[in-house]
C-alpha positions in Angstrom: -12.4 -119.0 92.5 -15.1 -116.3 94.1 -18.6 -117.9 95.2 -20.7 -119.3 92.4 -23.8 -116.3 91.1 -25.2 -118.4 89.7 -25.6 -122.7 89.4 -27.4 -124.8 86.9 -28.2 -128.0 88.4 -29.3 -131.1 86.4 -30.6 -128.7 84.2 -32.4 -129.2 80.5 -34.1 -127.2 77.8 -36.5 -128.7 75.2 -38.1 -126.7 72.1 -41.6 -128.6 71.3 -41.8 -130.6 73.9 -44.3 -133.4 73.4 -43.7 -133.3 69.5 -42.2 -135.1 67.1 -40.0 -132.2 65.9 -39.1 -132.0 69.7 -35.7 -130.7 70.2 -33.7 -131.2 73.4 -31.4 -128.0 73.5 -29.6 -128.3 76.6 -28.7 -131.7 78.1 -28.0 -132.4 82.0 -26.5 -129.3 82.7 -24.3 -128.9 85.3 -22.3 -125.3 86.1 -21.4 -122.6 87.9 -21.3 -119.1 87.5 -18.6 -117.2 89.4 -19.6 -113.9 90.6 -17.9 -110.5 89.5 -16.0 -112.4 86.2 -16.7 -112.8 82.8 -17.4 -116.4 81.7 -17.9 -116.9 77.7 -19.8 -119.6 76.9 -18.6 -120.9 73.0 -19.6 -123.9 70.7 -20.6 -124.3 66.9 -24.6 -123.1 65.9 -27.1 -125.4 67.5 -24.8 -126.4 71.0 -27.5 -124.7 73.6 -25.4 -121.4 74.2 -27.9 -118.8 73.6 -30.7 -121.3 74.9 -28.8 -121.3 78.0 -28.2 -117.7 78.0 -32.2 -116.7 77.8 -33.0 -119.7 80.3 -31.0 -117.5 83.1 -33.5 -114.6 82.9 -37.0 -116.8 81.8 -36.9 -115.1 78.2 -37.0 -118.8 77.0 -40.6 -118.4 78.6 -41.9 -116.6 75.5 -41.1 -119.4 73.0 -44.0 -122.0 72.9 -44.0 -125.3 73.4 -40.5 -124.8 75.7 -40.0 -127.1 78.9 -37.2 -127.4 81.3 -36.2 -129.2 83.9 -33.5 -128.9 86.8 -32.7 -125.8 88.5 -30.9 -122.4 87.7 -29.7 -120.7 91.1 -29.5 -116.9 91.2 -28.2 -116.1 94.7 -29.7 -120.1 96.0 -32.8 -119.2 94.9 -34.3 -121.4 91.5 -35.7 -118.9 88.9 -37.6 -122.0 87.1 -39.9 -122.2 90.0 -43.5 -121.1 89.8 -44.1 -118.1 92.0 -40.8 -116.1 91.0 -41.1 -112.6 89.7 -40.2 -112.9 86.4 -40.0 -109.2 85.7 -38.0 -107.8 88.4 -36.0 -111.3 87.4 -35.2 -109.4 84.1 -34.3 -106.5 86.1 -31.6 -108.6 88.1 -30.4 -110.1 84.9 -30.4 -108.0 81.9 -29.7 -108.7 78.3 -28.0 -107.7 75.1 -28.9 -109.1 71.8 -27.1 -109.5 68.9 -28.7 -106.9 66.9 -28.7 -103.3 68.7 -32.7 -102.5 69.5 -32.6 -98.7 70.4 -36.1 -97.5 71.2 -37.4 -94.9 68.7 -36.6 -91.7 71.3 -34.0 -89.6 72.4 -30.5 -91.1 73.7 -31.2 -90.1 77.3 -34.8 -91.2 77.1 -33.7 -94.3 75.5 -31.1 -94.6 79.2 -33.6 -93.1 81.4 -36.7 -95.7 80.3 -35.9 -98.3 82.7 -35.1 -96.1 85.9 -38.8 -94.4 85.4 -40.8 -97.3 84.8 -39.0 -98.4 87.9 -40.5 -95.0 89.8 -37.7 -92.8 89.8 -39.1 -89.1 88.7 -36.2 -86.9 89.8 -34.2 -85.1 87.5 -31.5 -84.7 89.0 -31.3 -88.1 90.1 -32.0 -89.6 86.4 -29.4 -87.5 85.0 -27.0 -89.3 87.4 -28.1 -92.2 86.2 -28.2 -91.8 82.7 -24.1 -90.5 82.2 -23.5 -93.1 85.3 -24.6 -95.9 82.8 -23.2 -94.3 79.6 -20.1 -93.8 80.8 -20.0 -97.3 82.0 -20.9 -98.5 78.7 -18.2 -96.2 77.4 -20.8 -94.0 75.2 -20.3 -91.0 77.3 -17.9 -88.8 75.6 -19.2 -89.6 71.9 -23.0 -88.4 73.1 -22.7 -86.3 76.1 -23.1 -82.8 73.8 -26.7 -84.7 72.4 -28.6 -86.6 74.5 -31.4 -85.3 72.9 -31.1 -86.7 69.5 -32.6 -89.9 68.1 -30.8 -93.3 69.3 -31.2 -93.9 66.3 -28.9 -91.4 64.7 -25.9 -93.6 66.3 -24.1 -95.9 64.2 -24.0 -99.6 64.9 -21.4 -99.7 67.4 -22.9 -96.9 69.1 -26.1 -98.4 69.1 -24.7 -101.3 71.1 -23.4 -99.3 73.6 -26.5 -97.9 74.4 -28.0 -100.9 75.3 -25.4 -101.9 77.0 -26.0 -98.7 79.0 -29.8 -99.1 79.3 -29.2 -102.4 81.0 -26.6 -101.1 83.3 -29.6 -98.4 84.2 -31.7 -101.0 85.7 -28.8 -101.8 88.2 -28.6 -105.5 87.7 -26.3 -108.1 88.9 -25.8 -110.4 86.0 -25.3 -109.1 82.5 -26.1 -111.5 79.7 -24.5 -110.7 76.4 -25.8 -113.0 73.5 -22.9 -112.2 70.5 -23.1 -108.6 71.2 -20.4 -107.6 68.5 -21.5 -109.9 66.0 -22.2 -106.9 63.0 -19.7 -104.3 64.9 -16.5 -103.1 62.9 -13.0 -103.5 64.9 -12.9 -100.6 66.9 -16.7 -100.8 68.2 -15.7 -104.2 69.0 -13.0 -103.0 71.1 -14.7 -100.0 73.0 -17.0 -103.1 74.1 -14.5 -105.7 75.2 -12.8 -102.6 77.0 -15.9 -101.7 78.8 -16.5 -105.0 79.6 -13.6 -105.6 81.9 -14.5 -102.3 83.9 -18.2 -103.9 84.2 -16.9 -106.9 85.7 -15.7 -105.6 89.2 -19.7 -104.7 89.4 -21.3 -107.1 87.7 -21.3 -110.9 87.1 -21.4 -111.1 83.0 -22.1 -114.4 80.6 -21.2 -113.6 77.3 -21.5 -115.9 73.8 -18.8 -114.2 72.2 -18.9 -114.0 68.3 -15.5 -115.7 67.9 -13.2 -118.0 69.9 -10.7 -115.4 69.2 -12.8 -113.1 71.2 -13.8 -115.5 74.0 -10.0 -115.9 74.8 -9.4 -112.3 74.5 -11.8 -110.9 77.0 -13.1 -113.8 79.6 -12.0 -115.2 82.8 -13.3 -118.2 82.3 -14.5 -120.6 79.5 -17.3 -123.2 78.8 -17.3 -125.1 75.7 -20.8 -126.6 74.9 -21.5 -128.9 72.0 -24.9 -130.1 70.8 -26.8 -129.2 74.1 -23.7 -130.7 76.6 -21.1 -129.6 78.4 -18.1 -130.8 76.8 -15.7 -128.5 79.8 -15.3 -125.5 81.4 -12.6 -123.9 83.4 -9.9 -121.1 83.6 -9.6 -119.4 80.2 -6.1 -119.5 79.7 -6.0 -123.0 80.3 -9.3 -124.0 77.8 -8.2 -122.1 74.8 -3.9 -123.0 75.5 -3.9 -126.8 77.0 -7.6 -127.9 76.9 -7.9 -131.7 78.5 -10.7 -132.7 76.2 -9.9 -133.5 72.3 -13.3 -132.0 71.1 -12.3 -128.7 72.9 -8.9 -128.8 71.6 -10.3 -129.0 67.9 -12.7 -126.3 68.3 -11.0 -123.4 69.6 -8.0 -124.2 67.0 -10.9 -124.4 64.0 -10.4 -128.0 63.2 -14.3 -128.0 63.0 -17.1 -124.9 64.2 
């Protein structure tokens, strides 16, 4: 197994902290990340996944009334502590939602955003960047001949894409993908999962795919979390073929979820 990207250490969430409605969302979290694979983090509504997921790049931080404890590790370094940079943080490890969020501009300003807020000016150099990303997102050869035209002119699946693309222009290292096929017909679903194993060899990607069907199809590796714990995790083949814990076993075969 390569070197760990990232490691949560003794680590938990809580929503209202202090409060009677308090909610602990993530419970003594322990886990590593391996770098340069794709690990799918799966478990019924309410089991900490996309808690987890927004913890890694301090998007958590804009819900009130949030504490954590513990560590996250990005590289050996905690991203929970005080003085860390939380925006070139969110550069390091970007994030897809759910729901497509195209900005209301062109498809190669929509790309481009990121690089020149990040100082790059050149042409040239952001039309590299901007079919670099797209094509890595495998959106290149539907919009190449209209980079021009609203992002929002793409369909749903094409939407995706594109902000699949606009995180892979701010030249991260981990990719965080919270259900990003959720709403997406069959073939959008597949130009992702087929883009995805090319991003891998650059990137290290966490994804809470929308099915266990999915998670098995497309990751290297496989956590199964249920009601903020971490029930197991390990190789994918073996988690969703010969599981050693019952409660695994009954999820990723639909006795319950």
């Amino acid at each position: 197994m390569p070197e760990p990207k990232i490691i949560f250490r003794d680590f938990n969430f809580y929503y209202n902290y202090g409060k009677a409605e308090a909610k602990h969302a993530v419970r003594g979290l322990n886990l590593n990340i391996a770098e340069r694979m794709i690990t799918a983090v799966i478990g019924p509504a309410n089991s900490g996944v996309t808690t987890m997921l927004r913890s890694v790049n301090r998007l958590s931080d804009l819900i009130p009334g949030v504490k954590t404890e513990g560590e996250i590790l990005l590289d050996g370094a905690n991203v929970l502590s005080a003085g860390v940079n939380v925006t070139s943080l969110r550069r390091r490890a970007g994030m897809v939602f759910d729901i497509p969020t195209s900005l209301p501009m062109s498809i190669f300003d929509n790309v481009a955003y990121g690089p020149r807020l990040g100082g790059v000016k050149n042409k040239n150099e952001l039309n590299k960047v901007v079919e670099e990303s797209l094509k890595m997102a495998a959106l290149w050869d539907d919009v190449k001949d209209r980079l021009k035209t609203p992002a929002q002119s793409l369909s749903g699946g094409q939407q995706q894409r594109l902000c699949m693309a606009r995180v892979i222009a701010l030249e991260p290292e981990v990719i965080l993908l919270d259900r990003p096929c959720s709403g997406l017909d069959p073939v959008s679903t597949s130009k992702i999962e087929d883009s995805l194993s090319e991003l891998k060899k650059r990137y290290t990607i966490i994804i809470a795919p929308h099915s266990v069907r999915q998670g098995s199809r497309i990751s290297d590796r496989t956590v199964f979390m249920l009601t903020g714990k971490l029930i197991e995790e390990g190789e994918s083949l073996k988690i969703f073929s010969n599981p050693d814990n019952k409660l695994t076993d009954d999820y990723v075969t639909g006795r319950f979820g």
